[in-house]
C-alpha positions in Angstrom: 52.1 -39.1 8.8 54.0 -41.8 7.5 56.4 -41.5 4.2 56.4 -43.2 1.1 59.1 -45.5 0.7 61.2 -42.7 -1.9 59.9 -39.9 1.1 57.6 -38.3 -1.4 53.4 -38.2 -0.7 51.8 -39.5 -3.9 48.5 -39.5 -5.1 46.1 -41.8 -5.8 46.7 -43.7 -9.0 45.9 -47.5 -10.4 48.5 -48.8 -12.8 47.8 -50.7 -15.7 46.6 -54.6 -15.1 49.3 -57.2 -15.0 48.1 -60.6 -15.8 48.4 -63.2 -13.1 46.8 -66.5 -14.5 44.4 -67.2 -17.1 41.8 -68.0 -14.7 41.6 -65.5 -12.3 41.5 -61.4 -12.3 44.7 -59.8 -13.2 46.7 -58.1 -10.4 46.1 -54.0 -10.5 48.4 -51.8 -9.0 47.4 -48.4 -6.7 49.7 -45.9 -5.3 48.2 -44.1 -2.1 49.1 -40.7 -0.5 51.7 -41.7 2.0 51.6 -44.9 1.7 52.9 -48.2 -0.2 52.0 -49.6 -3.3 49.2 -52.2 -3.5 48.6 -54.6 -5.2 45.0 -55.8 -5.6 42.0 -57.9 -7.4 38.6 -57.3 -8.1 36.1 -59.5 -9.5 32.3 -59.0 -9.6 29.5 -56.9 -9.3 27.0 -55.3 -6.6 27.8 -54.2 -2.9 31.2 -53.2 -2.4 33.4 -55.6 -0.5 37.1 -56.1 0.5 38.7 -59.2 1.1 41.9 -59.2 3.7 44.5 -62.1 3.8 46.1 -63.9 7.4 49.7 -64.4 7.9 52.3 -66.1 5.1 49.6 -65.7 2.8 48.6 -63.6 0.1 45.6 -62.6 -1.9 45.7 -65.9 -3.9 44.4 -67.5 -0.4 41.5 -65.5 -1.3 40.7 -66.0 -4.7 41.5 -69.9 -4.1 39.2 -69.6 -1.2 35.6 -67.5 -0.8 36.2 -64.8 -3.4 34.7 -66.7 -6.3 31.6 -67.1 -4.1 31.3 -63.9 -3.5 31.5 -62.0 -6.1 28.2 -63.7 -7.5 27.1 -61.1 -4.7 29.3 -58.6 -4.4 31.6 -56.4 -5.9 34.8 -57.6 -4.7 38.3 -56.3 -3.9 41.2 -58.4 -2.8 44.3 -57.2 -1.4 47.7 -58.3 -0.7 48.7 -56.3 2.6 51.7 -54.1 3.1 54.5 -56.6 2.4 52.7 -59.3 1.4 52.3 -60.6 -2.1 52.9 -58.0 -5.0 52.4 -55.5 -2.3 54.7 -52.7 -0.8 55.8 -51.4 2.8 58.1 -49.4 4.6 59.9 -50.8 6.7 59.0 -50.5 10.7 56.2 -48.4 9.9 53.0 -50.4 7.9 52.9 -53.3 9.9 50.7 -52.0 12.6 47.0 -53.4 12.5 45.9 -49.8 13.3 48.2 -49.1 10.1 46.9 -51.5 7.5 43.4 -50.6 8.6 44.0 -46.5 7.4 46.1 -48.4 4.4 42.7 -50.7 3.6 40.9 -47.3 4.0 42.9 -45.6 1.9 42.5 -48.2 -1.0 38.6 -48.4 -0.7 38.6 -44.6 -1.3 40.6 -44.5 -3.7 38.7 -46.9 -5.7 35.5 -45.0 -5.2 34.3 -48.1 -2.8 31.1 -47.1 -0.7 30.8 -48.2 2.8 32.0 -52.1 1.8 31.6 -54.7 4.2 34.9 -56.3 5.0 35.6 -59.7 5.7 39.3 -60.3 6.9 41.0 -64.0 7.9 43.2 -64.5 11.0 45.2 -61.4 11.2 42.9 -59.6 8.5 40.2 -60.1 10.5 41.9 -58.0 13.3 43.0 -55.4 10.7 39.2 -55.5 9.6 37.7 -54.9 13.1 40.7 -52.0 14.0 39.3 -50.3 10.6 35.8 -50.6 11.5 36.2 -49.5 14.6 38.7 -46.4 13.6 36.3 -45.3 10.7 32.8 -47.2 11.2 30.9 -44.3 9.2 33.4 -45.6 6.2 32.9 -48.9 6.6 29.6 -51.0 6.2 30.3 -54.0 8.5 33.0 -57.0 9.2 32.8 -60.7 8.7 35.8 -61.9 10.7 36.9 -65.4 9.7 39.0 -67.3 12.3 40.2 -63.5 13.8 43.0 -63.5 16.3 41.5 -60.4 18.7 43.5 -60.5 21.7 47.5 -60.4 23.0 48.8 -63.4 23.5 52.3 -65.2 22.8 52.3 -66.1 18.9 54.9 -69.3 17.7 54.9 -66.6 14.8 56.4 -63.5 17.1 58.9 -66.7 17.8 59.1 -67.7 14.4 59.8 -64.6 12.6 60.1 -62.0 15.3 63.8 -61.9 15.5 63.6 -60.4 11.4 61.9 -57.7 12.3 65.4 -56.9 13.9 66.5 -53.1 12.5 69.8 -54.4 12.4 70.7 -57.8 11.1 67.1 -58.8 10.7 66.6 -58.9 7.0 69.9 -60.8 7.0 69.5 -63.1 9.3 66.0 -64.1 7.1 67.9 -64.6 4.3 70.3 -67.1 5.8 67.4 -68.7 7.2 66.3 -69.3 3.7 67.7 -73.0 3.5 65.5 -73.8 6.8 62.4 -72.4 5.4 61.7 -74.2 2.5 62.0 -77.2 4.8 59.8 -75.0 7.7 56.9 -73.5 6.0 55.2 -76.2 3.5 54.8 -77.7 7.3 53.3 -74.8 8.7 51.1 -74.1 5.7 49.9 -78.0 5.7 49.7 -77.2 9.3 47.4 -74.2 9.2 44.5 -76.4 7.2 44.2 -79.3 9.7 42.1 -81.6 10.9 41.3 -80.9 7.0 43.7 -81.7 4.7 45.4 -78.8 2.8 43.0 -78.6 -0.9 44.4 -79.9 -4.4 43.7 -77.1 -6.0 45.3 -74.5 -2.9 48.5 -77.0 -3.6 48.7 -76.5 -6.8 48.0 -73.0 -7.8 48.8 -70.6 -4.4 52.4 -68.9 -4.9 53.9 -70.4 -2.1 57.7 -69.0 -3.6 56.1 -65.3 -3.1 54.5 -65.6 0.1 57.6 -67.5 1.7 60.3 -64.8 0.3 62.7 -64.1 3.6 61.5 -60.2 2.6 58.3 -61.5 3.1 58.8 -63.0 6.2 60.4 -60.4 7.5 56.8 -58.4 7.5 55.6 -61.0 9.3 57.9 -60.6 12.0 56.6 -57.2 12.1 53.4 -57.7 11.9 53.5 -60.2 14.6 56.1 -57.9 16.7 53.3 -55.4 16.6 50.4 -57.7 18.4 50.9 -56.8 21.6 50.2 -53.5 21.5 47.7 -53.6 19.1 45.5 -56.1 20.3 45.7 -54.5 23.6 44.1 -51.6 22.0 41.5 -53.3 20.3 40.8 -55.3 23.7 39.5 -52.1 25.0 38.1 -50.7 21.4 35.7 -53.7 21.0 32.8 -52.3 23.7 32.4 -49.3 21.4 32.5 -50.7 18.3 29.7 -48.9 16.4 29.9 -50.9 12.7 27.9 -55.1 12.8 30.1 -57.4 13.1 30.2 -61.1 12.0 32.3 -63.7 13.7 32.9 -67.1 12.2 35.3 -69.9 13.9 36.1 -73.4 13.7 35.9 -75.5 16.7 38.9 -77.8 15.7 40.8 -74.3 15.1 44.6 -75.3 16.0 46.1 -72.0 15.0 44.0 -69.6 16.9 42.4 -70.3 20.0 38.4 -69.6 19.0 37.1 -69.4 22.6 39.4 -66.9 24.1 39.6 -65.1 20.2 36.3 -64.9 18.3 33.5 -65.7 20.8 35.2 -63.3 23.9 35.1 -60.9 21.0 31.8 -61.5 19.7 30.3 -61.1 23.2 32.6 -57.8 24.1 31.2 -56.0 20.8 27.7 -54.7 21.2 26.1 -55.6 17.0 28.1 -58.9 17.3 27.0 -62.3 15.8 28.8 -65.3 16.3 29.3 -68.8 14.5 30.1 -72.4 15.4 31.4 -74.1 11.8 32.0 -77.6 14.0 34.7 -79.7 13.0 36.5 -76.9 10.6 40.0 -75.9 11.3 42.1 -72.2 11.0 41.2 -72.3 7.1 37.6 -72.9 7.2 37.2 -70.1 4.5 38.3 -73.0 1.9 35.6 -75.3 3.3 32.5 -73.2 4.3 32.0 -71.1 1.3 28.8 -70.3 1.7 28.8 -69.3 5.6 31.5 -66.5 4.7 28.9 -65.4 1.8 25.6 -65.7 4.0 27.3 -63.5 7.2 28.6 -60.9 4.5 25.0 -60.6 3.1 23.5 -60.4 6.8 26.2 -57.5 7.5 25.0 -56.1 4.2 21.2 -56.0 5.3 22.0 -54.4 8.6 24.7 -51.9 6.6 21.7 -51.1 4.6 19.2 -50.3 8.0 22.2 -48.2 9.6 21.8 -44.2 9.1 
């Protein structure tokens, strides 16, 4: 079992809210047995739900994107994962998807959640199907947005890879500083098209926080870690036992929705899956409604399952 980062198991325990911006919930703390410190969101009321960030982003993308919406329906918790956002991790050992799944576990029972459905983006959608498939009687159901599902190479293992070095790797990010802030506004500009990035995601998403070279360096991990986890989930999907949503763009750049979502969708026996034509990687910023009318439908069949 994995260590905290001072060695020590803690308990369970929410700190005190810090205030983020006037408009949007304040940013909660929670300490978890073995495990990092993470930060979180809620907002709402009704049917428990977690919300689970992509790559180089944070929570923010969240609350800037579908969680409004949602939380006219649901009761809703946002997350910034291990080493993203506000959010702790230990080095070499949270970035698995397998790992942030138990870590997304551990939160939802730690806040008293009840079987929420979970709707992850990109590389939260994978850590949303590993937990659904690693704990289906703790979990009600998965919306997917945009998932990546299967091994393949990644211009991120490329990108950021070579941090995730033991040795030199956290150095090396930081000297790569000066090229980042010339490298990612394109890459986050990037990840929104055909559509053009939102005026509001411009203005308000802490780009400075999810771009630290600390930051990126989970990354790294995270993407160091996809071969082997997606291989696992490859040959999870067939007994999945939780329904599952999948929603994908058909002008999706980042990840390929074909060989991703739809392979998945038809390898996973309560699968559903959705065309959103002409919406890129971020399609959660455009369709709204489509990420609130698949987590109610995985909420009616959470509500028929024994």
């Amino acid at each position: 079992m994995a260590g905290a980062i001072d060695g020590q198991s803690r308990p369970y325990a929410s700190s005190p809210a810090v205030p983020v911006r006037a408009d949007r919930p304040p940013r909660r703390f929670l300490d978890i047995p073995d495990g990092p410190r993470i930060a979180y969101v809620e907002a709402g009321s009704g049917p428990d739900l977690i919300l689970v960030h992509g790559a180089v982003m944070t929570l923010d993308d969240m609350w800037l994107g579908p969680m409004e919406v949602l939380s006219r329906h649901f009761h809703v918790v946002a997350i910034d994962r291990p080493g993203h956002g506000e959010s702790e991790h230990v080095r070499l050992n949270d970035a698995s998807v397998w790992r942030q799944a138990r870590i997304v576990r551990d939160v939802a029972r730690a806040l008293g959640l009840r079987r929420p459905v979970l709707v992850g983006h990109s590389f939260g959608g994978a850590v949303c199907l590993a937990l659904g498939m690693a704990y289906p009687d703790e979990a009600g159901g998965v919306v997917t947005v945009s998932p990546i599902c299967f091994p393949e190479l990644r211009l991120e293992q490329l990108l950021f890879g070579p941090r995730a070095c033991p040795l030199g790797g956290e150095t090396l990010s930081r000297m790569l500083a000066g090229s980042d802030a010339m490298l990612m506004p394109l890459l986050w500009r990037a990840m929104f098209l055909p559509q053009a990035m939102p005026a509001r995601f411009a203005a308000e998403f802490p780009f400075g926080l999810a771009g630290q070279s600390r930051r990126l360096v989970a990354d790294g991990e995270n993407a160091n870690m996809l071969w082997s986890d997606l291989s696992r989930s490859a040959l999870s999907y067939a007994a999945c036992r939780v329904p599952v949503a999948v929603l994908c763009g058909s002008a999706d750049i980042v990840t390929n929705p074909l060989m991703h979502g739809r392979l998945a969708a038809r390898l996973i026996p309560d699968a559903t899956f959705r065309w959103l034509h002409g919406l890129g990687h971020m399609l959660h910023h455009f369709a709204g409604e489509a990420v609130v009318d698949a987590a109610l439908e995985i909420d009616r069949r959470r509500a028929s399952r024994p």
